[in-house]
LOTI-489902 format. One line per 3 residues: their letters; for each residue y, z, x of N, C-alpha, C, CB. Coordinates in steps of 0.05 Angstrom, whole numbers. Atoms other than C-alpha are relative to their C-alpha. Glycine has a CB too. Layout:
BEGIN
a) Y,Z,X,Y,Z,X,Y,Z,X,Y,Z,X  ...
This chain:
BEGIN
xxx) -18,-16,17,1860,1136,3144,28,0,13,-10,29,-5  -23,3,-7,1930,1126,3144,29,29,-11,3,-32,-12  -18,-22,11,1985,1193,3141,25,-13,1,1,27,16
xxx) -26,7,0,2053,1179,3119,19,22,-3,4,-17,-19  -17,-22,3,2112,1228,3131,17,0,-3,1,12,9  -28,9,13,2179,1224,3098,17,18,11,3,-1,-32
xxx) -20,-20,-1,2238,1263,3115,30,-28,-9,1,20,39  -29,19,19,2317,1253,3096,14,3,-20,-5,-22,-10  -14,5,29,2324,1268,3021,17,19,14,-15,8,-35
xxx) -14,-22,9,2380,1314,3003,19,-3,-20,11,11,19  -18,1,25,2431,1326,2959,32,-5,14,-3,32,-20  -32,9,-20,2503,1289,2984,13,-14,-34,-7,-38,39
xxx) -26,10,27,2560,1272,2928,2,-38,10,46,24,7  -3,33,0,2572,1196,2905,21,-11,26,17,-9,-33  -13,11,-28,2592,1151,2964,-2,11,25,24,-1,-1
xxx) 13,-15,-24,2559,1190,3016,-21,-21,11,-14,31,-10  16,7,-19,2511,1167,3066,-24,14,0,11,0,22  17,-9,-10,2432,1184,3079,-13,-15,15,-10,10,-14
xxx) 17,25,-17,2382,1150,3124,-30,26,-11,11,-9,50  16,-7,-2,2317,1163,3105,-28,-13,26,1,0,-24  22,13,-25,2243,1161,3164,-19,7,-12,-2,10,32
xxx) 21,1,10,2182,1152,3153,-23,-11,25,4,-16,-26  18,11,-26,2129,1148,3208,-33,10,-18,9,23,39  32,8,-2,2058,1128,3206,-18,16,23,-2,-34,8
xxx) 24,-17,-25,1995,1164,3240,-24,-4,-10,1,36,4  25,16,9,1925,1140,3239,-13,-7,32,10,-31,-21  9,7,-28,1876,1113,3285,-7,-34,-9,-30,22,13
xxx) 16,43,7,1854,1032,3292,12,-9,-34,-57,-1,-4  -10,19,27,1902,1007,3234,28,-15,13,11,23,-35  -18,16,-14,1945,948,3240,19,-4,-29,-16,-30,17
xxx) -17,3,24,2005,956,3191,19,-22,-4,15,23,-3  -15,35,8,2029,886,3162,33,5,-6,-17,-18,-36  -28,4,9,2087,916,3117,4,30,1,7,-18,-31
xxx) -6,-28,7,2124,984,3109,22,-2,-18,7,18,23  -24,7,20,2174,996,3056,5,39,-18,-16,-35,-30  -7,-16,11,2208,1037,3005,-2,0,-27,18,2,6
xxx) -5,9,31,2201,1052,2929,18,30,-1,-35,-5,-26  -6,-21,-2,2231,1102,2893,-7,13,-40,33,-1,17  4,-6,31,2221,1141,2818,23,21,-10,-31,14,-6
xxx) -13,-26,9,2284,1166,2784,-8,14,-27,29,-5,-2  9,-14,30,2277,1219,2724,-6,-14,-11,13,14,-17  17,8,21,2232,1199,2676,2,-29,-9,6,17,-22
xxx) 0,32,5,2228,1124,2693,-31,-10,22,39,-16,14  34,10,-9,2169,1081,2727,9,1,31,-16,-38,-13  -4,4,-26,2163,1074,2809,16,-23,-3,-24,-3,18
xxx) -6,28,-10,2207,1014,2835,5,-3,26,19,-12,-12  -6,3,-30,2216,978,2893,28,-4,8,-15,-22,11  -28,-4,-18,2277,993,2940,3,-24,18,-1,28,21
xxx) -12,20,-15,2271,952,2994,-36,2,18,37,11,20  27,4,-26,2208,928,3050,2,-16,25,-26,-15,-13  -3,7,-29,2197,903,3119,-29,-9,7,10,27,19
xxx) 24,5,-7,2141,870,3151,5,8,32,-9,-32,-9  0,0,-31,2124,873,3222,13,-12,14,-18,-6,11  -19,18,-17,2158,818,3240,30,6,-7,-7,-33,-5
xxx) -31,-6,4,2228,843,3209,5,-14,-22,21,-7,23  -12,3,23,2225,808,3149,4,7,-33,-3,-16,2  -7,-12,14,2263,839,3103,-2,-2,-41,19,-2,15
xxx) 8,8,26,2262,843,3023,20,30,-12,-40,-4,-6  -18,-14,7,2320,882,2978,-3,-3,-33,25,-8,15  -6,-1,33,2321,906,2897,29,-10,3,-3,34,-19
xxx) -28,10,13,2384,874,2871,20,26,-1,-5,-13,-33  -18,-24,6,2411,946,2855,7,8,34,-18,29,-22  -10,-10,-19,2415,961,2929,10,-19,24,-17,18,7
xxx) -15,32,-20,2434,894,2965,19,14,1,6,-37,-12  -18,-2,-9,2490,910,3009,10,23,10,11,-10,-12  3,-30,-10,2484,984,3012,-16,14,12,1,14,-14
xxx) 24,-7,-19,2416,1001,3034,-9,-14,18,-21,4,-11  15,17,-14,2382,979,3094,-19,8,14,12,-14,14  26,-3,-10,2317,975,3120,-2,-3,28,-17,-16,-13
xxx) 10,4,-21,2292,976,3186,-30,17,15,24,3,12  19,-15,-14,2231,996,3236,-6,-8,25,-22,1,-12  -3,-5,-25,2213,1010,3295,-36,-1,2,20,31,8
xxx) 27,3,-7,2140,981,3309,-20,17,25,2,-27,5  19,-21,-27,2121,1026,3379,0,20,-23,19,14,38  -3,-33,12,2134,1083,3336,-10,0,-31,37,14,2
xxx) 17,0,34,2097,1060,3260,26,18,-11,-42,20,-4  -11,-22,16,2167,1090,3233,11,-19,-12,16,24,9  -18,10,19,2205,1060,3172,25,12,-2,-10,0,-24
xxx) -30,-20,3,2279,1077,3165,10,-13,-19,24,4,26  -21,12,28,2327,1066,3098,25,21,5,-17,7,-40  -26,-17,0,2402,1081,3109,7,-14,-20,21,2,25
xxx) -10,7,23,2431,1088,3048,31,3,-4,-13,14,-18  -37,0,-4,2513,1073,3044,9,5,-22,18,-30,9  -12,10,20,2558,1083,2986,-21,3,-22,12,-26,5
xxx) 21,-6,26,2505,1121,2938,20,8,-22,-25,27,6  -9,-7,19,2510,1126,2873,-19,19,-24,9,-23,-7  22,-21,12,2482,1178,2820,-21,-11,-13,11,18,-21
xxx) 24,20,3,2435,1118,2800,-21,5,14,6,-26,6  15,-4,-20,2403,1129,2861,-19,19,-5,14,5,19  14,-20,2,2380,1189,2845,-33,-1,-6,13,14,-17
xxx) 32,11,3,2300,1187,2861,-20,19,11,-4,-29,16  14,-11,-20,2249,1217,2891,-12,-35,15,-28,26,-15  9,20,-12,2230,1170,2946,-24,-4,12,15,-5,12
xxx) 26,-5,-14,2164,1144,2971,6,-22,15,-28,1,-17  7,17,-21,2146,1109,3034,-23,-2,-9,2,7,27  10,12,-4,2103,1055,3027,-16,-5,27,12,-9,-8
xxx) 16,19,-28,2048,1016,3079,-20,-7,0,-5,9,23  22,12,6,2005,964,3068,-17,-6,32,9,-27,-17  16,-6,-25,1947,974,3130,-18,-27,-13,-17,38,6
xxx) 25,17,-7,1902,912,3149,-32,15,15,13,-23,23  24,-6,-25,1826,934,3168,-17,-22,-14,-18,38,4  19,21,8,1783,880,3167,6,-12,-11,-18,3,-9
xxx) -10,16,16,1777,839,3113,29,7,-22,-22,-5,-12  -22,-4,16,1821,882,3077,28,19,0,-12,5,-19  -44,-8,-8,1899,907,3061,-7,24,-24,40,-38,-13
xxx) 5,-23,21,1895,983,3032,38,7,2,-28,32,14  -39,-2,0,1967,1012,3009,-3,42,-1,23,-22,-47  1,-32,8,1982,1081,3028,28,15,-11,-9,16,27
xxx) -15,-12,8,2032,1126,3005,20,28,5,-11,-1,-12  1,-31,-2,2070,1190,3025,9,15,-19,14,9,20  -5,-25,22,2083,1252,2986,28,3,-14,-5,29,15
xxx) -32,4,9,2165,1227,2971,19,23,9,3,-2,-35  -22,-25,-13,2228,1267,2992,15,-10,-21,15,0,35  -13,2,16,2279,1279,2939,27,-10,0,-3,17,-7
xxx) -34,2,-9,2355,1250,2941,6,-2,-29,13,-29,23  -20,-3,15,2402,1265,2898,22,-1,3,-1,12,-9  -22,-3,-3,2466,1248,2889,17,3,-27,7,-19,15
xx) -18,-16,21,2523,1285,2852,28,-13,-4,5,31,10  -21,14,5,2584,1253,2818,11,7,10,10,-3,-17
């Protein structure tokens, strides 16, 4: 079993800055990818941005150039700094993390942190 714990959202006006973390806790799992989705009002999940172990990276079109991904493998944590938001943005965000055991790759989820941003 894999826990995921988000922090980060808040509420910052357009063209502001957040970084969102996200660390991993578990016992005997070997996590391939970690990433970001996010769900604004009354639309479907999508994906933000992801990371594998090895650093390679992967970006939605809407946030190329402003968001960026990174992690920090000793520490199972995901980070998204977000530059130059816009009220688009506005999401609740979930951390992602696809865990290898054995034969197989389970996807877990955490509980999302909210950001909002205000014109």
């Amino acid at each position: 079993q894999v826990q995921l714990v988000e922090s980060g959202g808040d509420l910052v006006q357009a063209g502001g800055s957040l970084r969102l973390s996200c660390a991993a806790s578990g016992s005997f799992f070997v996590i391939v990818t970690m990433g970001w989705y996010r769900q604004p009002p009354g639309k479907q999940r999508e994906l933000v941005a992801t990371v594998t172990s090895g650093g390679r990276t992967n970006y939605a079109d809407s946030v190329k150039g402003r968001f960026t991904i990174s992690n920090d493998n000793a520490k199972n944590t995901v980070y998204l700094q977000m530059n130059s938001l816009k009220p688009e943005d506005t999401a609740v965000y979930y951390c992602n993390a696809a865990v290898v055991a054995g034969p197989h790759v389970y996807d877990y989820w955490g509980q999302g942190t909210q950001v909002t941003v205000s014109p």
